[in-house]
C-alpha positions as CSV (number, residue, x, y, z in Angstrom):
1,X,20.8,2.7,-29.5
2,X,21.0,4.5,-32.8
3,X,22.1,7.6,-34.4
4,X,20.1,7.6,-37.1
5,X,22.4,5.2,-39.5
6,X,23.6,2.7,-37.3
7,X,22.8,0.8,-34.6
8,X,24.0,-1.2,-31.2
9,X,22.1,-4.1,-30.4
10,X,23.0,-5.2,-27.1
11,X,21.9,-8.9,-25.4
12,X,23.5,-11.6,-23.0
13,X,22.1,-14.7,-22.1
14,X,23.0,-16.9,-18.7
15,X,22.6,-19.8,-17.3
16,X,23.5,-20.4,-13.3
17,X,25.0,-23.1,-12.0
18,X,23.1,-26.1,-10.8
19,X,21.8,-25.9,-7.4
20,X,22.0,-22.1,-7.3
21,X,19.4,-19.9,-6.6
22,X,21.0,-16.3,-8.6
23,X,24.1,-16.5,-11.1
24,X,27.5,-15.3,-9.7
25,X,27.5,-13.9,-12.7
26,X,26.5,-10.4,-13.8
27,X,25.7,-8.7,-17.0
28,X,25.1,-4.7,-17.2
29,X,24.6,-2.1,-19.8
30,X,24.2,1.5,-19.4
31,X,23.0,3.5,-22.4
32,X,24.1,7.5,-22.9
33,X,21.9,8.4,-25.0
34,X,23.2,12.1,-25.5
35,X,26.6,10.0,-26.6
36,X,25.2,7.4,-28.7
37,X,27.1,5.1,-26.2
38,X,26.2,2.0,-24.7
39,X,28.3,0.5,-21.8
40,X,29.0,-3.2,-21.0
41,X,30.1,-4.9,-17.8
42,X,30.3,-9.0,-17.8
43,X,31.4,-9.3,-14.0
44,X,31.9,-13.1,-12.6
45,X,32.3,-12.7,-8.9
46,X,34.3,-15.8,-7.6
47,X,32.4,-19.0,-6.8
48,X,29.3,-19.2,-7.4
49,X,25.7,-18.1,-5.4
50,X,24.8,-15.3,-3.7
51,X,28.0,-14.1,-2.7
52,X,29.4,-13.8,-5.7
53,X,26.4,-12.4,-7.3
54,X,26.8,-9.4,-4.6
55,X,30.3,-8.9,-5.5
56,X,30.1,-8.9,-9.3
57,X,27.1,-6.4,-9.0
58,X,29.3,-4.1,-7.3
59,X,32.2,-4.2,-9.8
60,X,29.9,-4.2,-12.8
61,X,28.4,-0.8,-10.9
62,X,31.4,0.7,-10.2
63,X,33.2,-0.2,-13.3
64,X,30.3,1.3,-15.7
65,X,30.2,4.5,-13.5
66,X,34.2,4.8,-13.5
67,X,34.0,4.5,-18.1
68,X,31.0,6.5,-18.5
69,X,33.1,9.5,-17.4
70,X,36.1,8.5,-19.1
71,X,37.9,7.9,-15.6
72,X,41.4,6.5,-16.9
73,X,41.9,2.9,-17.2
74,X,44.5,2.4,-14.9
75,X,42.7,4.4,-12.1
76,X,39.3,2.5,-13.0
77,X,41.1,-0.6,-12.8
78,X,42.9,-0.2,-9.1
79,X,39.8,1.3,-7.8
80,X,37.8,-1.7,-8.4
81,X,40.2,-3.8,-7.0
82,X,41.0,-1.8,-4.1
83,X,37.5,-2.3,-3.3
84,X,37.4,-5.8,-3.9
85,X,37.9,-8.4,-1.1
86,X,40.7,-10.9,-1.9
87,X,40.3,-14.3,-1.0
88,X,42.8,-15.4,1.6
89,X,43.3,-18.9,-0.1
90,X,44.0,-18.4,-3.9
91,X,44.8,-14.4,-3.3
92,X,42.6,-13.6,-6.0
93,X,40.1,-11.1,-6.1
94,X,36.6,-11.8,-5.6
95,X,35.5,-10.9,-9.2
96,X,37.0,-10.5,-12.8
97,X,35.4,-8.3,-15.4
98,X,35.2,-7.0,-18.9
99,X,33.9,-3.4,-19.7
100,X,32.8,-2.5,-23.0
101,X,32.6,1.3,-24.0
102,X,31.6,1.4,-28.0
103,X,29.7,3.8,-29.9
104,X,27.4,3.8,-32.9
105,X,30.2,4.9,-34.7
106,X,32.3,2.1,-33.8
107,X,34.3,3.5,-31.7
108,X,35.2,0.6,-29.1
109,X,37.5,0.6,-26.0
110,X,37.3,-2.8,-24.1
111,X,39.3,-3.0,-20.7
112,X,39.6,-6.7,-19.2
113,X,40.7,-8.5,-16.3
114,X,40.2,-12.1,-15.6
115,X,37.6,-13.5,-18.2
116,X,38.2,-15.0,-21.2
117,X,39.3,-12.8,-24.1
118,X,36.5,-11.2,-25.8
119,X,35.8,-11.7,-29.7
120,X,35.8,-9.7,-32.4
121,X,34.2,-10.9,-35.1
122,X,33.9,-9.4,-38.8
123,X,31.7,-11.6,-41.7
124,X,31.9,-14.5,-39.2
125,X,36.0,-14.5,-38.8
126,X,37.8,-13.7,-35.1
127,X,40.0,-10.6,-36.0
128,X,43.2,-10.2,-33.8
129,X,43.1,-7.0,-32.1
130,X,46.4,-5.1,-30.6
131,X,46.3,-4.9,-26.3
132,X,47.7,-2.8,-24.1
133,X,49.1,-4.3,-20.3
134,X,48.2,-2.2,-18.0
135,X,50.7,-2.1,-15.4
136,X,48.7,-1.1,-12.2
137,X,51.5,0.3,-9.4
138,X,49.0,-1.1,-6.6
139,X,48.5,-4.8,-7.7
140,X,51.8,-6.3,-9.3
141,X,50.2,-9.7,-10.0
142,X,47.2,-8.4,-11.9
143,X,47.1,-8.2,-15.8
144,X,44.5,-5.6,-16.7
145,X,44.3,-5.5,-21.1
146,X,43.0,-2.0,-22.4
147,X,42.4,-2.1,-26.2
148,X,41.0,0.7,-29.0
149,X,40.0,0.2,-32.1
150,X,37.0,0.9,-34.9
151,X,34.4,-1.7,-35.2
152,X,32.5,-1.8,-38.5
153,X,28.8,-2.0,-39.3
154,X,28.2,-6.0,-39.0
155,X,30.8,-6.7,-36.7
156,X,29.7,-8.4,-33.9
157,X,31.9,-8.2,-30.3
158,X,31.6,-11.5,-27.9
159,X,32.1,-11.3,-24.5
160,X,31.8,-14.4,-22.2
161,X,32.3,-15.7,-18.9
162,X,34.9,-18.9,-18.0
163,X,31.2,-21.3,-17.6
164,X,31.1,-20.7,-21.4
165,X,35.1,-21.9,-22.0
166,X,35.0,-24.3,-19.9
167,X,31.8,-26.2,-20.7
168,X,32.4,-29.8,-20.6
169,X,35.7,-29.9,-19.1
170,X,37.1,-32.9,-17.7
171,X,35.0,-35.0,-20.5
172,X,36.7,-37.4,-22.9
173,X,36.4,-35.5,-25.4
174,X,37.2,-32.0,-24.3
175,X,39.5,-32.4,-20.9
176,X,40.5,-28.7,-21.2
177,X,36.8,-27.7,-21.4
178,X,35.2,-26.3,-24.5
179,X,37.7,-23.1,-25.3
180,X,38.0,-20.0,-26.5
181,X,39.1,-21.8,-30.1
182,X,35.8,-23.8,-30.2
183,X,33.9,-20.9,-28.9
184,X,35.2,-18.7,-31.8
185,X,34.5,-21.2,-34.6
186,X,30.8,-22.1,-33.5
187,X,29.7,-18.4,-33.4
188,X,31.5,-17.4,-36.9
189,X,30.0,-20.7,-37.9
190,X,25.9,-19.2,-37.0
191,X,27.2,-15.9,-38.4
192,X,28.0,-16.7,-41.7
193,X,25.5,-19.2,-41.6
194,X,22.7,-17.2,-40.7
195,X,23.2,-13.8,-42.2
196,X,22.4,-10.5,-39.7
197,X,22.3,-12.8,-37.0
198,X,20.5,-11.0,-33.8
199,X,22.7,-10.0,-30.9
200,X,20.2,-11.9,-28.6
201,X,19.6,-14.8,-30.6
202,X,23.6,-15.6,-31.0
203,X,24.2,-14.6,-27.0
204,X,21.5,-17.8,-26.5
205,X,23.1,-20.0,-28.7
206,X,26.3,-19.3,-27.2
207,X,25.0,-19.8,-23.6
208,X,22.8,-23.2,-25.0
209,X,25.7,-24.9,-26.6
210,X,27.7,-24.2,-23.4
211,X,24.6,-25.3,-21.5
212,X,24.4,-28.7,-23.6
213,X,27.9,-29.0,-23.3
214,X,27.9,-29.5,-19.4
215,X,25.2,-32.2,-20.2
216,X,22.2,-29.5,-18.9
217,X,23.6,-29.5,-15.4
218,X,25.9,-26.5,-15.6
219,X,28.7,-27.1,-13.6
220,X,29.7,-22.9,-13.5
221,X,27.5,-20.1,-14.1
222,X,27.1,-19.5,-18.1
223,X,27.2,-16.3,-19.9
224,X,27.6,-15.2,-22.8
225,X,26.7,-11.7,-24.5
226,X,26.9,-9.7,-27.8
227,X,27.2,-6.6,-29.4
228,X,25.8,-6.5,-33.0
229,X,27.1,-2.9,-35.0
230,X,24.3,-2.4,-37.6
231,X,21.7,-0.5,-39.6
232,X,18.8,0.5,-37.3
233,X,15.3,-1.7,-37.7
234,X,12.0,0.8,-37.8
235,X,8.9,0.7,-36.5
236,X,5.9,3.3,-36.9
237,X,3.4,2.5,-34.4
238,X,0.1,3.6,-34.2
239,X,-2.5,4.7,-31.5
240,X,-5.3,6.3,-31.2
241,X,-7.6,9.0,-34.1
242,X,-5.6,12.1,-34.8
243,X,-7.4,15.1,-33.0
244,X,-8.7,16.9,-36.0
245,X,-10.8,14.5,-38.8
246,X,-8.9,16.5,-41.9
247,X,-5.6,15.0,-40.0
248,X,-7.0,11.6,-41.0
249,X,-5.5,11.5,-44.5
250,X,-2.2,12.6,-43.3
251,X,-1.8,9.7,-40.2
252,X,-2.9,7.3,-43.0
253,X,-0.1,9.0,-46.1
254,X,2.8,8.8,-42.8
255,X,2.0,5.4,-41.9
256,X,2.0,4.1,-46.0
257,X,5.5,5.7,-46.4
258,X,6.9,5.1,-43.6
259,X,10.5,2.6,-44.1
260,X,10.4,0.0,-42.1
261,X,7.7,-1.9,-39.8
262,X,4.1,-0.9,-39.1
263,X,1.7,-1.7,-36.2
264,X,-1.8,-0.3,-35.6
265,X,-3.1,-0.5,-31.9
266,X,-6.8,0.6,-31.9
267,X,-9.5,-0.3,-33.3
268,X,-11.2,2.9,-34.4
269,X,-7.4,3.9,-35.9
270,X,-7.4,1.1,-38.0
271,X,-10.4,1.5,-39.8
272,X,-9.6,5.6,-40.5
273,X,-6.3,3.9,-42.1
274,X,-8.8,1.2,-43.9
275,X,-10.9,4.1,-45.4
276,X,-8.1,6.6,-46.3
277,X,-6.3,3.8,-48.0
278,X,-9.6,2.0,-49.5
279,X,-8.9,-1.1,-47.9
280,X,-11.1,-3.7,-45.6
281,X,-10.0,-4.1,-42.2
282,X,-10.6,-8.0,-41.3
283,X,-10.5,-10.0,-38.1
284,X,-7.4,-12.6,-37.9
285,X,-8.4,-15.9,-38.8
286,X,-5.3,-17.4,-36.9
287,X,-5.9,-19.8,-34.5
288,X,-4.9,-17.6,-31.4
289,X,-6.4,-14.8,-32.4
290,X,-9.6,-15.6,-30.8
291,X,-7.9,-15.5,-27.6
292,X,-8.7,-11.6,-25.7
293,X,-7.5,-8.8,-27.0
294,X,-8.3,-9.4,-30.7
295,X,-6.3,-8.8,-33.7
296,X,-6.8,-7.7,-37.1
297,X,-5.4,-7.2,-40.4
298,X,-5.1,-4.9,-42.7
299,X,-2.7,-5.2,-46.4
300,X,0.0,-3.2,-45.6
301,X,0.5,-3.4,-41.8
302,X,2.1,-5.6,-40.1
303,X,0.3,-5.9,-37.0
304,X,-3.2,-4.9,-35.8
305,X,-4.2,-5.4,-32.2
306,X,-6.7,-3.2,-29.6
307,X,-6.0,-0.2,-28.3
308,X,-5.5,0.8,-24.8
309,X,-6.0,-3.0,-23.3
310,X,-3.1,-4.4,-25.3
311,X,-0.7,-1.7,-24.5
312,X,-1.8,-1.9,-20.6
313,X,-1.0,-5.9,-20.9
314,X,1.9,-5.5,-22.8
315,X,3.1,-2.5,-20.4
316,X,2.8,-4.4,-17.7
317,X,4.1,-7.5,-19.4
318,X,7.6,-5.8,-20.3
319,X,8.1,-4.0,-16.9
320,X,7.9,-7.3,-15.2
321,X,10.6,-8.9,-17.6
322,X,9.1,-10.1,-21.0
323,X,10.6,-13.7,-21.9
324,X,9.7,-13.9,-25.7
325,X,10.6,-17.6,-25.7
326,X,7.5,-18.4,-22.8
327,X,4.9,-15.7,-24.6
328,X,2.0,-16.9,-26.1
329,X,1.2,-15.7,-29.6
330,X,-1.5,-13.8,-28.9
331,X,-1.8,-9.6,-29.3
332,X,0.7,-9.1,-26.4
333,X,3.1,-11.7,-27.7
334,X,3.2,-10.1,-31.3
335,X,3.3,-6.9,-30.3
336,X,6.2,-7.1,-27.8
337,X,8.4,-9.0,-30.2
338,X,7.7,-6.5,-33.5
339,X,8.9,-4.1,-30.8
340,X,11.8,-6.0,-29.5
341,X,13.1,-6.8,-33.1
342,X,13.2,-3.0,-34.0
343,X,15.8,-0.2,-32.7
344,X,14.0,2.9,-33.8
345,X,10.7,2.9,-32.7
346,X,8.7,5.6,-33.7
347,X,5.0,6.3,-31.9
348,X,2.1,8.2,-33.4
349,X,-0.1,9.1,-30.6
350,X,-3.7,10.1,-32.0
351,X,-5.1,12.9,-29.2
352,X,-9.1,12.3,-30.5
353,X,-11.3,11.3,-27.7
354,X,-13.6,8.3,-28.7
355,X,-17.5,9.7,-27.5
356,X,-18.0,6.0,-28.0
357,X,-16.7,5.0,-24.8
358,X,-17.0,8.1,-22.5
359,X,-17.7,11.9,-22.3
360,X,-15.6,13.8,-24.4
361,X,-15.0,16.5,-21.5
362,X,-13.4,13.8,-19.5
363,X,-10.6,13.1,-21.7
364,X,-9.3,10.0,-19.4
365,X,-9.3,7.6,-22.0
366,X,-6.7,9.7,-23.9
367,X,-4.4,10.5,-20.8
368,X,-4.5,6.3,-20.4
369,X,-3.1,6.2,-23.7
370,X,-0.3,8.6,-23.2
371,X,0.5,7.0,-20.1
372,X,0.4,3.6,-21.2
373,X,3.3,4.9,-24.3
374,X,5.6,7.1,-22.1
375,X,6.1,3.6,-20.3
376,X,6.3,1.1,-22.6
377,X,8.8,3.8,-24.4
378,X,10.5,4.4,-20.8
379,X,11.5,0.2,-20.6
380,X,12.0,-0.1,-24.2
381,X,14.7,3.0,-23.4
382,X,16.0,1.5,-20.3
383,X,15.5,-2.6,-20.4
384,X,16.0,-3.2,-24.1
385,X,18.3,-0.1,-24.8
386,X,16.1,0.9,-28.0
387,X,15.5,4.4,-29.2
388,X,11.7,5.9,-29.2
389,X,10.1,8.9,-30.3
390,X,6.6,9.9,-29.6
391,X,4.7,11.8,-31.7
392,X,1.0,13.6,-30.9
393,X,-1.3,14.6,-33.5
């Protein structure tokens, strides 16, 4: 989520432990976007399974709901483990967590209990930050850490679960498990090695490493997740012919100055674009772009695909769960990772009906066509937690 100069880029990565069906652990994020804030919740209910994956969903429910209206720390903290069950052997609860509340202005509070500490990191070094023990009146044994404090633009705050920590433990070469020490130097290490580093693609690495560590058979659920502070990544994409020709010259003049990615989906919209800008529009010689729908290119644009099918497939694609590492690079492929890469996505919805495929006083071709944006924007809004705007014309 953005406000306009920066950005939150928000992604976690897991792993479950071998033999289990669901992880015990659980990862959520709540986005107010009235707020610019994004809330995180790690939970890692005890044991592993089913069980545990109940019990973390519940705290990582109630604790987002208890931040999100600035319910004080102390009170958010006893009422989760009020609720909690505690386990009759160890006397521990049934779930740690750590809650996240940051805005896009940096703005960060992060409450913890139970996980492994979370990481700050700034150009690739762990900065100590100040925390507060919370000393709850109900639960004398419990250390609950509040902190507060400013992250910057290209910060980057870690948050992991104990599968990550304790990777490998018991080996010969790391009894004590893998550790917050080792964890800390290999993500500065990708950071300053790989400069703007996604959120996603260092929450994978984390959860990998851990993952290879355990020698592929995890011996704990693994998960690790990441909060990248930034400037916002733009995307202008275009659909459909504006409603009035003389608007054609204008679509064209927005989409050649526009700062930051383009796509063209539609045919028919990228030739106007073509002609406007005195360009040929060519078929893709790559070798999967013979594969249905087809796609284009055009100098200037990033991506060209086909109109309503693509977004239908790609619609339906990201509402199930898109997994960019199993797509195919075909249209869908392409088009779902130039929009998962970006964090202001912009769409320019062209209201024209094509007399081509139907009769113009049956406009269902262009209600398709809104419908088919309003939910690809609604995931991208509430999966990915990206920005859209849609514009008509």
């Amino acid at each position: 989520m953005a406000n306009g100069e920066h950005f939150l880029e928000v992604a976690h990565w897991q792993h479950r432990k071998h033999g289990q069906v669901v992880p015990g652990d659980v990862f959520l994020s709540r986005r107010i976007k009235e707020e610019d804030r994004v809330i995180s919740v790690l939970s890692d209910g005890l044991g592993s399974g089913i069980k545990a994956s109940v019990l973390a969903t519940l705290t990582a429910t109630m604790a987002a709901k208890f931040i999100e209206n600035y319910t004080d720390v102390k009170q958010t903290a006893e009422v989760v483990l009020d609720t909690l069950p505690v386990c009759s052997v160890r006397k521990i609860s049934y779930s740690t967590f750590t809650i996240v509340d940051i805005d896009t202005a940096g703005h960060t509070r992060v409450v913890e209990h139970g996980n492994p500490t979370y990481v700050l990191l700034r150009n690739g070094r762990a900065l100590g930050v100040p925390k507060q023990n919370i000393k709850l009146d109900r639960w004398h044994d419990r250390e609950v850490f509040f902190s507060e404090f400013n992250a910057e633009v290209g910060d980057y705050l870690l948050v992991f679960s104990d599968g990550v920590t304790q990777a490998a433990i018991g080996s010969r070469g790391m009894p004590m498990g893998w550790g917050v020490e080792n964890v800390v130097r290999f993500a500065g290490d990708l950071v300053r090695r790989k400069t703007e580093v996604s959120a996603n693609e260092l929450a994978q690495a984390l959860a990998d490493a851990a993952l290879a560590l355990d020698d592929f058979v995890p011996k704990d659920d693994i998960s690790a997740a990441a909060i990248y502070l930034r400037q916002p990544r733009r995307l202008l994409l275009l659909t459909g012919p504006p409603f009035a020709r003389a608007k054609d010259h204008e679509l064209a003049e927005q989409l050649r100055t526009f700062p930051g990615r383009k796509v063209i989906c539609g045919g028919t919209t990228a030739n106007i674009v073509g002609r406007e800008w005195g360009r040929q529009v060519v078929m893709a010689l790559d070798p999967y772009a013979t594969a249905e729908p087809p796609i284009s290119r055009l100098a200037g644009v990033d991506l060209i695909t086909e109109g309503t099918l693509t977004l239908g497939r790609l619609a339906d694609a990201m509402e199930k769960g898109f997994v960019r590492e199993r797509a195919p690079r075909n249209a869908v492929g392409l088009l779902a990772a130039e929009l998962l890469d970006s964090d202001l996505i912009q769409f320019v919805v062209g209201t024209r009906i094509n007399e081509a495929h139907q009769d113009p006083d049956i406009p269902m071709e262009l209600e398709i066509r809104r419908h088919l944006v309003a939910r690809i924007a609604r995931v991208l809004e509430q999966k990915y937690l990206k920005e859209t705007h849609t514009k008509y014309i």
